[in-house]
C-alpha positions in Angstrom: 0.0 0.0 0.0 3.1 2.3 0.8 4.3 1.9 -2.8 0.6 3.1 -4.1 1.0 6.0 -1.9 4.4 7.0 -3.0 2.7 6.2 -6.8 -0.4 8.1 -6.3 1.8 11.5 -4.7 3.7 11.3 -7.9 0.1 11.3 -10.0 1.5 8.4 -11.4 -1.0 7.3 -14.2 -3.7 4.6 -12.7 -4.9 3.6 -15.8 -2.1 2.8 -18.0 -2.4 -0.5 -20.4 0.9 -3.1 -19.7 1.9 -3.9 -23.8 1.3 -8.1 -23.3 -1.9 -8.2 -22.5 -3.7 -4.4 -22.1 -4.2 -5.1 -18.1 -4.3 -2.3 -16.0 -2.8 -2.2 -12.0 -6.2 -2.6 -11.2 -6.9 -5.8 -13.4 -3.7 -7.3 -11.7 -4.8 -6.1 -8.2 -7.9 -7.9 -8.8 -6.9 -11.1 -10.2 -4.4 -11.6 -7.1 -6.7 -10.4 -5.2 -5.2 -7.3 -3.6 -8.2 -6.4 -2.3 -7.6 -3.4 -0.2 -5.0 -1.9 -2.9 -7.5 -2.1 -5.4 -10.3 -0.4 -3.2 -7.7 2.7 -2.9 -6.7 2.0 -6.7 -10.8 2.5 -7.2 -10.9 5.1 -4.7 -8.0 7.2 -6.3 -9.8 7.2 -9.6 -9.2 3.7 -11.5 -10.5 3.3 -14.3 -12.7 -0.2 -13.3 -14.2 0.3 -17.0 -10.7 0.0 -19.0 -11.0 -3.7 -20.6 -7.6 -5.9 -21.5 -6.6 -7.5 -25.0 -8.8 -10.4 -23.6 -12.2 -7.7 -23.3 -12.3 -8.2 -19.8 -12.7 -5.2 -17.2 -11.1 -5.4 -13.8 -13.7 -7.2 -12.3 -14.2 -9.8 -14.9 -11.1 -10.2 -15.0 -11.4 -11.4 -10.9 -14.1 -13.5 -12.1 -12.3 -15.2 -14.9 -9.1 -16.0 -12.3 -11.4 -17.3 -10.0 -13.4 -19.6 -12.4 -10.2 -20.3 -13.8 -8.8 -21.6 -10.1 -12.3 -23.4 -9.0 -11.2 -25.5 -12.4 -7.8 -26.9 -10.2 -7.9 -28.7 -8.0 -4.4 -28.7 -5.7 -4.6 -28.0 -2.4 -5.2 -25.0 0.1 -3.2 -23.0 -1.5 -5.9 -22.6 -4.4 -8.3 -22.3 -1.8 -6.4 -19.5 -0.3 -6.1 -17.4 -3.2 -9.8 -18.3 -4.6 -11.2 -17.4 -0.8 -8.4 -13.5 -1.3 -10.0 -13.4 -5.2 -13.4 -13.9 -3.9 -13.5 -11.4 -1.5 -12.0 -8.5 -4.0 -15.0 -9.2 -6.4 -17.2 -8.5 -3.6 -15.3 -5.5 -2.7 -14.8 -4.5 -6.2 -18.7 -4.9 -6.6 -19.7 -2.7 -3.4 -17.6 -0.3 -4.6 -18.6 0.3 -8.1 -21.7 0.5 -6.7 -21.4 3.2 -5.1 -19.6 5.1 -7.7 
């Protein structure tokens, strides 16, 4: 969170596309399912609209990694990260909601 700080003092862009794949930080916050980063990502004026090369927004994206990880089956690691993924879609979704 310090480094998004330090990032959003700067007026770092929020919104810029990575070349591979067109993701934003916020559609690799919410497929790791950084929940709290990308709340303040959100809250700083992400762009949870922006879709990837794959025309997925941030919070399909979450949904995609999680459908993605309910398809595995090895161990509580994968539940770990599905449980962390979970909760950011719900986040995500409370918070769009209220934008």
């Amino acid at each position: 969170m310090v480094t998004l700080e330090l990032l959003l003092g700067a007026r770092a862009s929020l919104n810029m596309q990575e070349p591979f794949e067109g993701g934003t930080p916020l559609h690799t916050l919410a497929r790791e399912g950084f929940v709290a980063v990308a709340a303040r990502l959100l809250e700083a004026g992400g762009d949870a609209s922006i879709k990837n090369d794959a025309g997925r927004n941030a919070l399909e994206e979450a949904k995609y990694e999680l459908d993605r990880l309910e398809r595995q089956t090895d161990g509580a690691s994968s539940a770990t990260r599905r449980a962390k993924i979970l909760e950011t879609i719900n986040t995500l979704k409370m918070v769009l909601s209220v934008q």
